[in-house]
Backbone as CSV, one residue per row, in Angstrom:
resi,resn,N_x,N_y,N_z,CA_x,CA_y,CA_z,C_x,C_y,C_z
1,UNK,-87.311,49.051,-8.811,-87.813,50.164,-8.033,-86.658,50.742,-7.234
2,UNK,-86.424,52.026,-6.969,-85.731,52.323,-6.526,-85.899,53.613,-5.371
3,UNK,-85.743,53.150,-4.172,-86.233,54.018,-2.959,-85.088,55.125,-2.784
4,UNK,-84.290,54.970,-2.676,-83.016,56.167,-2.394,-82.095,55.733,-3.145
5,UNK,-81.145,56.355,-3.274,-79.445,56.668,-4.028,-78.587,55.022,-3.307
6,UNK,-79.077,54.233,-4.477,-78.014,53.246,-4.436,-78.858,51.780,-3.945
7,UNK,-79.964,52.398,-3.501,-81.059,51.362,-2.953,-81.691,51.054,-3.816
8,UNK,-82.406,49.580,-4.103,-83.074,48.899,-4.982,-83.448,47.916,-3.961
9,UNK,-84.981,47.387,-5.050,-85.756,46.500,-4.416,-86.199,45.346,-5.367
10,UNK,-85.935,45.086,-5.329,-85.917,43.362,-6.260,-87.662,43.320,-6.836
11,UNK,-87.884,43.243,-4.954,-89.593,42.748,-4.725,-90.019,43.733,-3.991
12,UNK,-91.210,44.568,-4.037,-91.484,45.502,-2.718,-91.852,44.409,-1.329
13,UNK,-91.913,42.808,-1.654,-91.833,42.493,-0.027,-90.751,41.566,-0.132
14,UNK,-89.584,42.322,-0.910,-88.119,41.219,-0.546,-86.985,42.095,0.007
15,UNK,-86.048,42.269,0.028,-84.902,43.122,0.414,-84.406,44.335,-0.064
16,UNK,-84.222,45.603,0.501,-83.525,47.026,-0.206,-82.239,45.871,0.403
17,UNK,-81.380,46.513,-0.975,-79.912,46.641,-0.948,-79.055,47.206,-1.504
18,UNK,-77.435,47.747,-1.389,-76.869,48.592,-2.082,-75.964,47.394,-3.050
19,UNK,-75.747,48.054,-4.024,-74.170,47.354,-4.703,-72.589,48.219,-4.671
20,UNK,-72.080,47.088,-4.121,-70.525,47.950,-4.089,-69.455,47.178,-4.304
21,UNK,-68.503,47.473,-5.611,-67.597,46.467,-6.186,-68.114,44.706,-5.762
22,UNK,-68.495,44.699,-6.374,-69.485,42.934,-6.887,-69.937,42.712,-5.844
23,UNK,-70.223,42.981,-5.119,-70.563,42.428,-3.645,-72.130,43.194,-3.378
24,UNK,-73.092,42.604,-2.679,-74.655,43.523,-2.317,-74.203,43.167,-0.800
25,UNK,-75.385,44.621,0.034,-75.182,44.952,1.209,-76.921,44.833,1.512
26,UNK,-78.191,44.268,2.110,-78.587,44.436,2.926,-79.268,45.580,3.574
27,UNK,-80.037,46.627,3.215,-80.472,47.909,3.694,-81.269,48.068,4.236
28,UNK,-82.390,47.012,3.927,-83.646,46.890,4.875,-84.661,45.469,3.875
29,UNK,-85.290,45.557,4.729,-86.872,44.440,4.308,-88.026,45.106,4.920
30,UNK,-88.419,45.203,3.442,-89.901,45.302,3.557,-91.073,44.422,3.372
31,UNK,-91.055,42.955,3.589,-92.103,42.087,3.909,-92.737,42.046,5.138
32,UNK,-93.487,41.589,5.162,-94.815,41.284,6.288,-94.071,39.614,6.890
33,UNK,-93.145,39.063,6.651,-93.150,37.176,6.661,-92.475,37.792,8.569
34,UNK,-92.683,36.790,9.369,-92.217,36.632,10.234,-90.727,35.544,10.355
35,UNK,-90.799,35.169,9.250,-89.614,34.151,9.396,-88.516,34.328,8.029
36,UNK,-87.585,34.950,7.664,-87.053,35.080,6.797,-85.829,34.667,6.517
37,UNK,-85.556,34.096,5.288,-83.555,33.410,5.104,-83.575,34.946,4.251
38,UNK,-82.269,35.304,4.478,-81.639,36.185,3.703,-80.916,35.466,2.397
39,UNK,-80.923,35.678,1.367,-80.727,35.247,-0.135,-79.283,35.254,0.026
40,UNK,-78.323,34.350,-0.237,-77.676,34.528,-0.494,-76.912,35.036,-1.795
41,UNK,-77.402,35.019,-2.788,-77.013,36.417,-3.632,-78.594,37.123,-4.197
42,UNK,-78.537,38.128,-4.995,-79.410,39.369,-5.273,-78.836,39.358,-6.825
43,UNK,-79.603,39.147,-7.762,-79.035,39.016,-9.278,-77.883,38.661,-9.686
44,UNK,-77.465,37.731,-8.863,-76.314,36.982,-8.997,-74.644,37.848,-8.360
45,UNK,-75.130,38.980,-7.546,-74.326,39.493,-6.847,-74.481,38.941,-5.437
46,UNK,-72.970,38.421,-4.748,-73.314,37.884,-3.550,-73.588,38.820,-2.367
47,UNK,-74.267,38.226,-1.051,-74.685,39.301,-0.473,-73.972,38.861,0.623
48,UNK,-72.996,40.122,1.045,-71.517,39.509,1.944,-71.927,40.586,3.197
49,UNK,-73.067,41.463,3.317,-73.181,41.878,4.646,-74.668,42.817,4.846
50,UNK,-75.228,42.375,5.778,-76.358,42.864,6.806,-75.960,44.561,6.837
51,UNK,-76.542,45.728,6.295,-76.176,47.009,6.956,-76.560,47.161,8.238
52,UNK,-76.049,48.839,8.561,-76.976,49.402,9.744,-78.014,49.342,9.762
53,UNK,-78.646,49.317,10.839,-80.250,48.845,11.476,-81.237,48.381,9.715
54,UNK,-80.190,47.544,9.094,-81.346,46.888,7.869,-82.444,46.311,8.569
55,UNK,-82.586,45.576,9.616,-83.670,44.886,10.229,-84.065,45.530,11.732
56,UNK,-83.498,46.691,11.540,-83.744,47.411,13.175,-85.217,47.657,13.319
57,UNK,-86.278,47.327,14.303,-87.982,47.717,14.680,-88.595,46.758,13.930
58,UNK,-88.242,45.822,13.234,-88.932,44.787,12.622,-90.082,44.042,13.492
59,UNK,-90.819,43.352,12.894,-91.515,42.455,13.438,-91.193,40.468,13.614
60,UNK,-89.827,40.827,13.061,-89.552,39.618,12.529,-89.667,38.532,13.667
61,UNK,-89.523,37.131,13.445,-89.557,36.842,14.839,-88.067,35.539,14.431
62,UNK,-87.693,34.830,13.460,-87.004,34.243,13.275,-86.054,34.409,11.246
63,UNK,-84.623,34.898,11.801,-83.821,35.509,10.375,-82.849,33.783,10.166
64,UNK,-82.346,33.599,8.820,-81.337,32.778,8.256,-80.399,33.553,7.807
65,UNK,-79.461,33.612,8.186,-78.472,34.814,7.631,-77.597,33.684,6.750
66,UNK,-76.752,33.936,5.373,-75.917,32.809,4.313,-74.607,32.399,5.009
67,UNK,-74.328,32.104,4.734,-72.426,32.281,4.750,-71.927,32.517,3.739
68,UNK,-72.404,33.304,2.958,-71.863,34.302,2.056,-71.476,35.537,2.705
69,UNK,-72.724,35.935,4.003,-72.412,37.204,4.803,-70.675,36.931,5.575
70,UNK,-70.502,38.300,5.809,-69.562,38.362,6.782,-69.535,39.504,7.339
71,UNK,-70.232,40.270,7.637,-70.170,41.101,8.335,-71.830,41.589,8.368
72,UNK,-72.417,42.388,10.339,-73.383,42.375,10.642,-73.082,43.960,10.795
73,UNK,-74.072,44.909,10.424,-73.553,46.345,10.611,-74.237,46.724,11.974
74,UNK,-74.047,48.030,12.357,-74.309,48.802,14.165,-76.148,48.428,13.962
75,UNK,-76.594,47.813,14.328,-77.676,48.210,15.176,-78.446,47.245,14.166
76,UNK,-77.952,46.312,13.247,-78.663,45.434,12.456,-80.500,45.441,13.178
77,UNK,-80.013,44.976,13.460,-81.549,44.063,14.634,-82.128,44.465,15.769
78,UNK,-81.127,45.794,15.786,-81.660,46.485,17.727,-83.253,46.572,17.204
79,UNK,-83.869,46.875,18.816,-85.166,46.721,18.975,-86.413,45.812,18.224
80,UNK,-85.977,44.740,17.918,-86.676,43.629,17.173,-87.676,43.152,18.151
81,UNK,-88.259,43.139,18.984,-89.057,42.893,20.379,-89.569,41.820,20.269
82,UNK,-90.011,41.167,19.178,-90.273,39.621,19.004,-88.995,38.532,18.265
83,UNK,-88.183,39.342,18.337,-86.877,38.632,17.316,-86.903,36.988,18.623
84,UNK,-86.682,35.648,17.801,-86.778,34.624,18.509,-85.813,33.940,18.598
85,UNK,-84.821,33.811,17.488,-83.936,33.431,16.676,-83.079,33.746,15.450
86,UNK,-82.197,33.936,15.239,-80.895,34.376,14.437,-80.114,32.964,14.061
87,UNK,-79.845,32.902,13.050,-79.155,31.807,12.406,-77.547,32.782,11.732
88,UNK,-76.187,32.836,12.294,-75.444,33.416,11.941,-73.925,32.486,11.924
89,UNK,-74.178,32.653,10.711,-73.102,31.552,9.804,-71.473,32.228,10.714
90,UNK,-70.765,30.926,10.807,-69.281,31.097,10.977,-68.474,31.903,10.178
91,UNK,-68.907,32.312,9.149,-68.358,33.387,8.175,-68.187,34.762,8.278
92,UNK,-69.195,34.819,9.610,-69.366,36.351,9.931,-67.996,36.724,10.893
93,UNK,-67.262,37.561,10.572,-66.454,37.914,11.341,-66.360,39.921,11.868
94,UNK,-67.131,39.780,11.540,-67.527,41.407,12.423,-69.050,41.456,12.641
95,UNK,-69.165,42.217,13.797,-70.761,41.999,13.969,-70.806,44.110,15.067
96,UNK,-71.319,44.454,14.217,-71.183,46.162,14.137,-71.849,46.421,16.181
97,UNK,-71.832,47.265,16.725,-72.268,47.868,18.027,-73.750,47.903,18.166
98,UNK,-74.159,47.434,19.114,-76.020,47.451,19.038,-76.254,46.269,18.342
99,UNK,-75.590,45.544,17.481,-76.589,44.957,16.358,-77.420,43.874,16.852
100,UNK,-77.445,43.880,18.049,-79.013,42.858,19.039,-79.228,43.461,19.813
101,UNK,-79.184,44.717,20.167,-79.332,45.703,21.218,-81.324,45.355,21.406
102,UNK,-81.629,45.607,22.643,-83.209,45.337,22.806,-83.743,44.367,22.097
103,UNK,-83.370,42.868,21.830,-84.035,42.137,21.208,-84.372,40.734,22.723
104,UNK,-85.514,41.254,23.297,-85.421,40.550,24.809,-85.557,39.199,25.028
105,UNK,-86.496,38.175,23.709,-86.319,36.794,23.494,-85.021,36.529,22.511
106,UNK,-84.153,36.928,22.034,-83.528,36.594,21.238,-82.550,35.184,21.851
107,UNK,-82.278,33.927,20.806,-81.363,33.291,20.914,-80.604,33.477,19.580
108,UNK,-79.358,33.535,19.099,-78.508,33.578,18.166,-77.963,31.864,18.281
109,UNK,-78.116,31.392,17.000,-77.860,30.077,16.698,-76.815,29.876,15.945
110,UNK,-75.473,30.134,15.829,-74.403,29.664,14.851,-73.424,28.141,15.427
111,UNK,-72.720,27.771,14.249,-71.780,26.910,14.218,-70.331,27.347,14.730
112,UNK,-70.376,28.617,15.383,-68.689,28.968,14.942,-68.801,29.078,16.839
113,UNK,-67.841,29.013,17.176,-66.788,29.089,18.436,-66.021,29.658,18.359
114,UNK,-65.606,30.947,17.690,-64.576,32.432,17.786,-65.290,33.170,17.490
115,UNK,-65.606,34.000,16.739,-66.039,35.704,16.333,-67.248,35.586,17.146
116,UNK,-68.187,34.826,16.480,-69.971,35.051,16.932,-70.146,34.869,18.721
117,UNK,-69.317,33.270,18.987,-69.580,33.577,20.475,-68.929,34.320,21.258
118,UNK,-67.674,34.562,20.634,-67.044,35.838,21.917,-67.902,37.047,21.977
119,UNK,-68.396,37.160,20.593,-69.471,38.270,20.691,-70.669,38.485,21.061
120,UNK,-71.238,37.824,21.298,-72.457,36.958,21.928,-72.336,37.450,22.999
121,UNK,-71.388,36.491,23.726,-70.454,36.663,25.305,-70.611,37.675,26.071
122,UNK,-69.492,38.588,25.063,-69.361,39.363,25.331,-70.591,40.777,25.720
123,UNK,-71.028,40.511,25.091,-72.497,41.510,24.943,-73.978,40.945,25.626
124,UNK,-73.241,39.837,26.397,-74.956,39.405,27.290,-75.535,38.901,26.275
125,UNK,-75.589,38.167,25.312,-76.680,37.658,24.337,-76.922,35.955,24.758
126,UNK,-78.191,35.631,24.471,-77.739,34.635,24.586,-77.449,33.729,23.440
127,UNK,-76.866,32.599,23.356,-76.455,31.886,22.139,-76.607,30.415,22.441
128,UNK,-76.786,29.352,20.861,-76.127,27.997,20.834,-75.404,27.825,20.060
129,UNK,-75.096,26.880,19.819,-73.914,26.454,19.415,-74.786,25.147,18.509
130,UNK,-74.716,25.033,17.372,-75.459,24.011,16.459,-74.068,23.119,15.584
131,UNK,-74.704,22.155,15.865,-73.413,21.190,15.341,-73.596,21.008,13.829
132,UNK,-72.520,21.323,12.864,-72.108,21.297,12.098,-73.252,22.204,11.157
């Protein structure tokens, strides 16, 4: 199925995403689940980044992001109002402007101690730190 120019949908309640040189991007979800892992690959293309607001106004309340991702685009997740939890792999080394903007329970849960928590930090979020 295909919703716009470059967008595809696997499942109508699994992930829009784009393809760009071997790599899938993340565009949105359209399921009803409150608790979702993001796939780490999409027809055997790996999925190396979250777009802009792909999960922005969701209902979600708890995401698994791979460590295949590495990068979170502007506004991933802003206004998620029940967002509870974020699982964001040490792999991620850019995480776009906004991309937890208005998410007012949010905790972000990664393994890494450079990119994610300076960014965290930096931006008032709150975070843990999960061992190994």
């Amino acid at each position: 199925m295909i919703i716009g120019p470059g967008t595809f949908i696997e499942n109508p309640d699994d992930f829009a995403y784009t393809f760009d040189d071997g790599k899938a991007t993340i565009t949105g979800y359209l399921g009803n689940d409150a608790k979702v892992t993001v796939p780490s690959a999409l027809g055997g293309v790996p999925i190396t980044a979250i777009g802009n607001g792909a999960f922005a106004g969701s209902g979600l309340h708890m995401i698994g992001i791979p460590d295949s991702v590495t990068a979170i685009g502007e506004d991933a997740f802003s206004q998620c109002q029940n967002l509870l939890s974020v699982d964001v792999p040490h792999t991620v080394q850019f995480i776009g402007e906004g991309a937890f903007d208005d998410c007012p329970l949010l905790t972000v849960w990664t393994t890494d101690i450079g990119y994610v928590v300076n960014y965290m930090s930096s931006n008032g979020i709150s975070y843990r730190i999960r061992n190994g």
